[in-house]
C-alpha positions, 0 to 999 in steps of 0.5 A: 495415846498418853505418850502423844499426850504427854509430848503435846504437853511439853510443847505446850510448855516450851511455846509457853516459855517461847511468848507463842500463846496461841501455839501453846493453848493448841498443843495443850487443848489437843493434849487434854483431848488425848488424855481424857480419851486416854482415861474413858479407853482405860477405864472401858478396857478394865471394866471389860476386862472385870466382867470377862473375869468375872462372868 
């Protein structure tokens, strides 16, 4: 899921550099998208990774 974030930010850019503003603002909203859900899994994940340690 990082990896599509990361790809979707480049093309992002590209399309940027290109003049394709639209192209560019929907490849870099569906990237943040991805990487926020990213982040929220990471951060579920190690907290039930802890309380499974822990308990």
């Amino acid at each position: 899921m990082l990896e599509w974030a990361a790809i979707l930010l480049v093309i992002s850019i590209i399309a940027g550099v290109f003049g394709f503003g639209n192209l560019a603002a929907t490849a870099r909203g569906i990237a943040r998208v991805l990487f926020f859900l990213f982040i929220v899994l990471f951060i579920v994940l190690l907290l039930v990774a802890v309380i499974l340690q822990g308990g």
